[in-house]
NUSEBA-130053 format. One line per 4 residues: for each residue x, y, z of C-alpha. Coordinates in pm, 1 decimal, decimal comma. Example, Ala and Ser with C-alpha at 12.3 -4.5 7.8 and 13.67 -1.06 7.14 Angstrom:
BEGIN
1230,0/-450,0/780,0; 1367,0/-106,0/714,0
% end
This chain:
BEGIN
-208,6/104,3/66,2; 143,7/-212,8/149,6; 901,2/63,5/351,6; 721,0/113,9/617,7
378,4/202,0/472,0; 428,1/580,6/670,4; 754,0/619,3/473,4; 641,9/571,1/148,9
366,8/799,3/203,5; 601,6/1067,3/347,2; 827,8/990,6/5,3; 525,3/1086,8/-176,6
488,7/1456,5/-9,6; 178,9/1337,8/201,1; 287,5/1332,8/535,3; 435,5/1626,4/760,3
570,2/1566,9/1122,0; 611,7/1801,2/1409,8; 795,9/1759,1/1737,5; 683,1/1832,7/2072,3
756,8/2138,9/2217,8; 877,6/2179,5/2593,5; 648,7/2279,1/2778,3; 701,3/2544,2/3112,3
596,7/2451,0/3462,0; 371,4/2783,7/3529,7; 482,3/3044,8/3763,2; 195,2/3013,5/4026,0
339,0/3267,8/4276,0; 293,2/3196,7/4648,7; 381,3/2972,5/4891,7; 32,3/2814,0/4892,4
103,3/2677,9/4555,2; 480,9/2540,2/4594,7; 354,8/2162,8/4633,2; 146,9/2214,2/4279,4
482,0/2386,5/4120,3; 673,2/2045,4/4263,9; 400,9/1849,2/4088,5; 420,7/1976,4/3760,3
812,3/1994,6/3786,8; 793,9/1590,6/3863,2; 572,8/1556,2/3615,3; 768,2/1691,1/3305,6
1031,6/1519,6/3395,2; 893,2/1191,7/3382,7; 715,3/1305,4/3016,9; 878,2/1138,0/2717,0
888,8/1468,4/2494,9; 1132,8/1680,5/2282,8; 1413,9/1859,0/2431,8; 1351,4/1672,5/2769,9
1410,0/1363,0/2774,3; 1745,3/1171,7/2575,0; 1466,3/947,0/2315,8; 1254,1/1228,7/2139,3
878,4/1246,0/2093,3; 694,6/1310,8/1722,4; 350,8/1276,2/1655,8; 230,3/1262,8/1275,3
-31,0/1141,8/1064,6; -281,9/1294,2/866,4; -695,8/1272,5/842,6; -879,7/1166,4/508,4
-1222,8/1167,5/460,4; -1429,8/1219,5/127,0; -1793,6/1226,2/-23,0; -1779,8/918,9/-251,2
-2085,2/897,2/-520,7; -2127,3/552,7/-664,8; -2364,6/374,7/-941,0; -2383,0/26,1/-1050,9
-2607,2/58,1/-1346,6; -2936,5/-40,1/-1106,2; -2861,3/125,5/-781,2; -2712,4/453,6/-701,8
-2551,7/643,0/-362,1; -2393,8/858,8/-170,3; -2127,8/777,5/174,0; -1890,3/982,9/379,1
-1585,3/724,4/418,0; -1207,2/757,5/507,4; -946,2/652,0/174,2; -831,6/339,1/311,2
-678,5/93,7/549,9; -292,5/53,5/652,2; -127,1/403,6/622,6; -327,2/525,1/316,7
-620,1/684,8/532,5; -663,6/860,8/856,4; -425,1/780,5/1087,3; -176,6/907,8/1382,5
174,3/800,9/1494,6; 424,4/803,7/1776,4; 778,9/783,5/1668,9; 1105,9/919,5/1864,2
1472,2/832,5/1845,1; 1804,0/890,0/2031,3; 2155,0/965,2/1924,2; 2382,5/717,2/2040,8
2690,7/798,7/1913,1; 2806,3/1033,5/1562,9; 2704,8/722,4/1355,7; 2449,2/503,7/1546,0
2083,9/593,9/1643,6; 1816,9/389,1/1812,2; 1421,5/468,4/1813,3; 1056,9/355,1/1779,7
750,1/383,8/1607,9; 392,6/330,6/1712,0; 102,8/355,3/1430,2; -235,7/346,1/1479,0
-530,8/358,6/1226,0; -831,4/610,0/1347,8; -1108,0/504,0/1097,3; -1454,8/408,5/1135,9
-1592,9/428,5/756,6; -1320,6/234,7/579,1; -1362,3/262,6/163,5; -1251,8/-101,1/179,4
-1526,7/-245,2/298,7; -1838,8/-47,7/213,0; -2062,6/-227,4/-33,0; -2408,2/-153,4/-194,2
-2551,1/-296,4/129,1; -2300,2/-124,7/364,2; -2253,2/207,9/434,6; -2066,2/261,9/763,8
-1819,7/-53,1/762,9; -1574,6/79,8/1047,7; -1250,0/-42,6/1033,0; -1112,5/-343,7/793,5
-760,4/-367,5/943,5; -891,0/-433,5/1291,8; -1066,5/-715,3/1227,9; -1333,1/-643,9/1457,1
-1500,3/-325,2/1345,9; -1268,1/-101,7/1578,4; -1224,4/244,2/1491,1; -931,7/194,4/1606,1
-624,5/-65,9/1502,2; -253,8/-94,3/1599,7; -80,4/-78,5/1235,8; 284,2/-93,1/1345,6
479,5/-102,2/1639,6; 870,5/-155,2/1608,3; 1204,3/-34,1/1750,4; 1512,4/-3,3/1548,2
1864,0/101,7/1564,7; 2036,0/283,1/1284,9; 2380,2/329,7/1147,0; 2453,0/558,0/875,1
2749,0/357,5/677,9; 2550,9/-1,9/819,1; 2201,2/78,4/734,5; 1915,0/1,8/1002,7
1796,3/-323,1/1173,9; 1380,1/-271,6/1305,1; 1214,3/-554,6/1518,8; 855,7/-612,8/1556,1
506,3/-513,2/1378,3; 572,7/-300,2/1056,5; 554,2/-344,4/664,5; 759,5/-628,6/485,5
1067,8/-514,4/299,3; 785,9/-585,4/-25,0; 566,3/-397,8/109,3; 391,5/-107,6/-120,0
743,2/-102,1/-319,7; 565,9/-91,3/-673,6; 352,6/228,6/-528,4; 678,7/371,5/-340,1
824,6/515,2/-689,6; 453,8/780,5/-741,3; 553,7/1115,0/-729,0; 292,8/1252,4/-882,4
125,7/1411,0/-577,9; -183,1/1179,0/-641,3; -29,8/868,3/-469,4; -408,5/827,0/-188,9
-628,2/934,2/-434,5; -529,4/712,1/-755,7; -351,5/378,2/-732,2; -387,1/-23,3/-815,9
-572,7/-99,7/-486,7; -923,4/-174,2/-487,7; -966,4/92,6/-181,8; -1294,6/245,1/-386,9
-1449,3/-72,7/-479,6; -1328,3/-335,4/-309,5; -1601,1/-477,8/-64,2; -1864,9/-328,6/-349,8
-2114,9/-667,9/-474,4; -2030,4/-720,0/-902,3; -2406,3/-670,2/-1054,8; -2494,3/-878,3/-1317,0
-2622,5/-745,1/-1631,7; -3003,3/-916,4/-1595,1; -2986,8/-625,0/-1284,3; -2912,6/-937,6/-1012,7
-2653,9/-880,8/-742,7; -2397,0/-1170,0/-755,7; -2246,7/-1324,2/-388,0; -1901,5/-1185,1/-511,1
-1723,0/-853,9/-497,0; -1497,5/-661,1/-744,2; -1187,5/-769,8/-501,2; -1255,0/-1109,1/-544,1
-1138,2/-1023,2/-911,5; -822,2/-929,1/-778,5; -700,4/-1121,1/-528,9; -343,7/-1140,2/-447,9
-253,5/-1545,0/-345,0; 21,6/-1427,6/-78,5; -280,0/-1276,5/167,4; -361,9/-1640,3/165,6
-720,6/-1538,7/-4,7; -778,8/-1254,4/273,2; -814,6/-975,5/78,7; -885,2/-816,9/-251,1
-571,0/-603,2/-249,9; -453,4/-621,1/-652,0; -126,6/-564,6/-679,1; -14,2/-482,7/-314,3
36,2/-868,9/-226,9; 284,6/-802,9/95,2; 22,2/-499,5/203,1; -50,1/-618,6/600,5
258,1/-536,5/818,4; 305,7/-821,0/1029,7; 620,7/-983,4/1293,7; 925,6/-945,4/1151,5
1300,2/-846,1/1095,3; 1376,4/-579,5/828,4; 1684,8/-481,7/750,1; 1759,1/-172,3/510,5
2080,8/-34,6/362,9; 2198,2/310,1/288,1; 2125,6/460,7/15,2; 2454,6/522,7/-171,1
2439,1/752,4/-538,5; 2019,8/712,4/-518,2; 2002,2/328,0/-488,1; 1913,4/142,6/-158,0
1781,8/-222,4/-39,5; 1585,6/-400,1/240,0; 1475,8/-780,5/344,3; 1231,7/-897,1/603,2
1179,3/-1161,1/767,9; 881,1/-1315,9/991,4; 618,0/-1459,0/1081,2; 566,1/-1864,8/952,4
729,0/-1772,9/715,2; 677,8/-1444,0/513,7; 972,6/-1284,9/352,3; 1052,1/-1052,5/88,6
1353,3/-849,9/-45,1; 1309,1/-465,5/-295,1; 1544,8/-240,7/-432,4; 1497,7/148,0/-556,1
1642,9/402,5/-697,4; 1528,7/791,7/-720,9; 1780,3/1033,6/-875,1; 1775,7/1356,4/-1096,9
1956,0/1448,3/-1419,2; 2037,7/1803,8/-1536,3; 1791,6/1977,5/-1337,0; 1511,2/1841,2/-1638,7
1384,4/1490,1/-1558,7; 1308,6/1313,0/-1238,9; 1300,7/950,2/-1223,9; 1278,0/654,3/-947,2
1222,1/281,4/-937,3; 1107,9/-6,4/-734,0; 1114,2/-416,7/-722,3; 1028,1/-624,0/-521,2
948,1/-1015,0/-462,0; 753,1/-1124,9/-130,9; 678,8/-1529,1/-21,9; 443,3/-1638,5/174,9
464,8/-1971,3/354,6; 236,2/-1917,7/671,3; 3,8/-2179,8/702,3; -196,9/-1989,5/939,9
-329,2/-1734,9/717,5; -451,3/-2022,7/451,4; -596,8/-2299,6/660,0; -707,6/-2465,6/310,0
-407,6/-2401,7/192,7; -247,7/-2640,1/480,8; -462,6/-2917,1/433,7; -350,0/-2942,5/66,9
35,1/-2939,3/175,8; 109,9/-2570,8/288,9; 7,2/-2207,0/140,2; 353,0/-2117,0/-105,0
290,0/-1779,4/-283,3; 458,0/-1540,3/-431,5; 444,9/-1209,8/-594,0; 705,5/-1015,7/-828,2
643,3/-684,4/-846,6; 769,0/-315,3/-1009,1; 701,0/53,6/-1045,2; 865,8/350,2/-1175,9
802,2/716,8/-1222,5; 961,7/983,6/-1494,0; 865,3/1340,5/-1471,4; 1028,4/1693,5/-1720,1
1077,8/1890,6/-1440,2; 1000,9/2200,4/-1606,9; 668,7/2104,5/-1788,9; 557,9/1911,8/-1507,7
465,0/1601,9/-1723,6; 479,1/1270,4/-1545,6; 425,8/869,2/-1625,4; 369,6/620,7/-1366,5
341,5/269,9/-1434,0; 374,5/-73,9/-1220,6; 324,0/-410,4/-1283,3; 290,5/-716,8/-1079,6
271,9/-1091,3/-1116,3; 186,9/-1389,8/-934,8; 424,6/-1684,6/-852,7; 280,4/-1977,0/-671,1
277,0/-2356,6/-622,5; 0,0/-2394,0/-335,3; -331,7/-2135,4/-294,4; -582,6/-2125,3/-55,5
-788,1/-2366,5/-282,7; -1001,2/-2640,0/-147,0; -981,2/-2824,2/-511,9; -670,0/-3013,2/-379,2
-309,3/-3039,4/-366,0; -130,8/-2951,3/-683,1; -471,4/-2762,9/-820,5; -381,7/-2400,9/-729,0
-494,1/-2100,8/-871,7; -384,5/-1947,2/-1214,4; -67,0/-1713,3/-1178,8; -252,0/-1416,9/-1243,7
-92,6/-1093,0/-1314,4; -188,5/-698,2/-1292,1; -43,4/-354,8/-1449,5; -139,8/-7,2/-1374,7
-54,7/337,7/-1574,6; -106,1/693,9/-1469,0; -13,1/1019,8/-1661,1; -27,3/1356,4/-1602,2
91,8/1705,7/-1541,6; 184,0/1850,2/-1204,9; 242,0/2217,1/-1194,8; 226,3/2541,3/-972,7
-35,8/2748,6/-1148,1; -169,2/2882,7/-800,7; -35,0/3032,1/-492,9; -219,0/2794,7/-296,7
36,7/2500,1/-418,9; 112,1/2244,4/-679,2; -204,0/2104,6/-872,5; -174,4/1769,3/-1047,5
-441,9/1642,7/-1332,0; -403,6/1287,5/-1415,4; -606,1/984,6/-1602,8; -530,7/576,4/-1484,2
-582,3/297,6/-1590,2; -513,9/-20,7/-1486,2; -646,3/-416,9/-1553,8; -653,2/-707,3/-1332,1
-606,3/-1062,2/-1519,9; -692,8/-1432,6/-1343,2; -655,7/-1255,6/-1018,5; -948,4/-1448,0/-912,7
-1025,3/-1564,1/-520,7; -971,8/-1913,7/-460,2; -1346,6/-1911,5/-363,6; -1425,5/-1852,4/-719,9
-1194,2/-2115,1/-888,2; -1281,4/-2380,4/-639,9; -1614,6/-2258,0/-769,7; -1570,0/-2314,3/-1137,3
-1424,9/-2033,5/-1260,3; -1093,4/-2052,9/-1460,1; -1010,4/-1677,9/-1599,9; -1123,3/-1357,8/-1557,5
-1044,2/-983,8/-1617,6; -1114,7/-664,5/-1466,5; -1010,5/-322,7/-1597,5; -1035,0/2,9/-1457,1
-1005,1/371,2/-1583,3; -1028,4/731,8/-1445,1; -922,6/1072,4/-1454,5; -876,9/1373,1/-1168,4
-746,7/1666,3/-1014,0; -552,4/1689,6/-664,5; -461,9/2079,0/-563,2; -225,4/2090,9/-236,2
-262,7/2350,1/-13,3; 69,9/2401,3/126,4; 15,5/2656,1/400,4; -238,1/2374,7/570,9
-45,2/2051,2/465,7; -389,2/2032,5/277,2; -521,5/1854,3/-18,6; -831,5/1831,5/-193,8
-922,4/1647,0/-512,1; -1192,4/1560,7/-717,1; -1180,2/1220,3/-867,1; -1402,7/990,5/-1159,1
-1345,3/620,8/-1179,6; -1531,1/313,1/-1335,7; -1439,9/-56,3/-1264,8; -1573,4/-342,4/-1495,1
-1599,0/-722,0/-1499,8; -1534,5/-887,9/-1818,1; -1772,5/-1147,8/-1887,4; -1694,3/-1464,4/-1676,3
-1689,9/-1856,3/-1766,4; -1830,1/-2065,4/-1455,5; -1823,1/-2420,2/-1499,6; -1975,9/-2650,0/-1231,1
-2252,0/-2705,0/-966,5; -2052,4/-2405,3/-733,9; -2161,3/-2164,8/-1002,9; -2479,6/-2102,1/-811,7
-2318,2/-2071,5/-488,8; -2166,3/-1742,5/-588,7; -2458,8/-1608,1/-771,8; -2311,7/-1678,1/-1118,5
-2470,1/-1883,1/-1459,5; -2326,9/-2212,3/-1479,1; -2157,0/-2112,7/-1850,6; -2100,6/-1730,5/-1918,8
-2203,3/-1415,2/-1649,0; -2202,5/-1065,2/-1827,1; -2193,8/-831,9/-1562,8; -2265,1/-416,2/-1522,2
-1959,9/-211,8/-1425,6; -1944,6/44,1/-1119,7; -1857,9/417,8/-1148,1; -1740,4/625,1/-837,2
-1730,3/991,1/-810,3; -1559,7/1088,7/-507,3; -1431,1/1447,2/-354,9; -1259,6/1428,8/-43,3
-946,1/1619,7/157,9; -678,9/1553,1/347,2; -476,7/1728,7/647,7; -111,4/1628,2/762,0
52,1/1681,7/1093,0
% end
């Protein structure tokens, strides 16, 4: 979903903030209610909130849920679910800051996720999957939690829980107003069993066709390899004529660096850019991995977006690819997986045909190649593809902070070599697995605050 993940949503025109309002100890009248009055008095102002005391108080977020209609070629149905973890579904935020001096500023940020149907995890044998970022089925799940102090000519230093300076960079660049409901992560389909074309459920899911090797085999998150926020150091620059930079560091060891650009020229076209490269060395989140000499993983990875301002035609594209010398793969040192590679195109038009707000159509497409787990290469299987293709419609409503859209999008397997007495394991042929595709209706909305 992977900036901080709340920034690069609030780049995208998703998220809308309000401060805190003071509030007025009540006139009570009466001496019999002057030890109330002193109450209350005490009470604001000991209450971290706008206007009263020096580090201010904002609370934003937004709630996401949607009808989502899948079919697998044998089975067919119908769940309520939220759009996703980390940032890209429901979810509420504390975040304040203090002026220092003219130049310097120091604040915070608290994120938590508020899910208990996450689209990540649902399957044909799942419905109500609560909350994949948790870890423990929690509705709820701390997401970030950082302080940070900011200079305006030195850029700003954050410590603590937040998204890697990779992080959801190749997504960052999607103006197109469509950024939740169409994108390169498997949020849709991810925990959803591949069916076999002989009408058998295999033991794998469509994520485990596109893995990213830097989540040390976690998660099926395609291109958004630095996607969990997690302990570091960030630092990021100013932005000086549209261009700006960060780096993180943390954990044992994760690090990444990006750099983007967003600009306009004439008053006709609208472009921005992102890159990125993230490294994972963290033994902890590949225990395999550390067995066979260490997890080292990489990921390179890019996304830009044009749009003619006055026709309101767009192009979005990103592309990632894999760098690594050591996988979470139990085959043995030196035997990692392939270096696989994904890309990812959306087009469109975004105009303001209604009062109500801008409307955006758009069709996607996107394909996955040797992205496969390191459960199903240490099980035999050496390449594999998956593509996937849509089209829909997202109207904003701007006078709620609203949108609603209406969404089609089909995911398919290409057939699959499996070599070896693993095959079986996984619920694939040892030799070639054809398999049915998935298609997902879905028709949600979402509020910001």
């Amino acid at each position: 979903m992977k900036k901080n993940s709340l920034y690069a949503l609030a780049a995208a025109g998703l998220l809308a903030g309000f401060g805190a309002t003071s509030a007025m100890a009540a006139d009570l009248g009466g001496d019999c209610c002057a030890d109330l009055e002193e109450r209350v008095a005490e009470l604001e102002a000991t209450t971290a909130r706008k206007g009263n005391r020096k580090v201010s108080l904002t609370l934003s977020g937004f709630v996401a849920q949607q009808v989502l209609a899948w079919d697998d070629g044998q089975e067919s149905n119908v769940y309520v679910t939220d759009t996703g973890s980390i940032s890209i579904g429901t979810h509420f935020a504390f975040s304040g800051q203090a002026q220092i001096t003219t130049d310097v500023s120091a604040g915070f940020m608290i994120k938590i996720e508020a899910m208990n149907n996450d689209s990540l995890t649902i399957s044909q044998n799942v419905d109500d999957s609560g909350n994949a970022f948790s870890g423990s089925g929690s509705a709820l799940a701390l997401e970030s939690a950082y302080w940070f102090i900011k200079s305006n000519t030195l850029g700003r230093l954050s410590v603590g829980q937040q998204s890697g300076a990779a992080d959801n960079q190749a997504i960052l660049p999607d103006g197109s107003g469509s950024l939740v409901q169409a994108n390169y992560v498997f949020y849709d389909v991810n925990g959803f069993l591949v069916r076999r074309s002989d009408g058998a459920l295999s033991r794998v899911n469509f994520g485990s066709f596109a893995t990213c090797q830097t989540f040390g085999d976690a998660l099926g998150a395609a291109g958004d390899c630095e996607g969990d926020p997690n302990n570091n150091v960030r630092y990021d620059t100013p932005t000086f004529a549209g261009f700006s930079a960060s780096a993180s560091w943390g954990e044992d060891d994760v690090w990444g660096v990006s750099g983007r650009y967003a600009g306009e020229f004439g008053g006709q076209i609208k472009f921005a850019a992102a890159v990125a490269y993230t490294r994972r060395t963290d033994d902890n989140a590949a225990p395999i991995a550390k067995a066979n000499g260490g997890l080292d993983a990489g990921a390179f990875s890019s996304g830009a977006y044009i749009e003619h301002i006055p026709t309101g035609l767009f192009v979005y594209g990103a592309y990632i690819a894999e760098d690594h010398e050591v996988t979470n793969s139990a085959r043995g040192f030196g035997r990692a997986n392939p270096e696989g590679e994904n890309w990812y195109i959306k087009a469109g038009i975004k105009q303001k045909w209604s009062s109500l707000g801008s409307t955006t159509f758009y069709g996607e497409y996107g394909e996955n190649d040797d992205k496969m787990s390191a459960a199903l290469f240490d099980a035999g299987v050496s390449s594999s593809t998956i593509e996937q293709y849509g089209v829909g419609i997202v109207q904003n409503v701007d006078a709620a902070a609203m949108q609603l859209w209406v969404s089609w999008r089909h995911f398919d397997v290409d057939s699959v070599n499996c070599a070896g007495a693993g095959c079986a394991a996984v619920g694939l042929n040892n030799g070639t697995t054809s398999f049915d595709a998935i298609d997902i209706v879905k028709a949600g909305a979402l509020i910001a605050f």
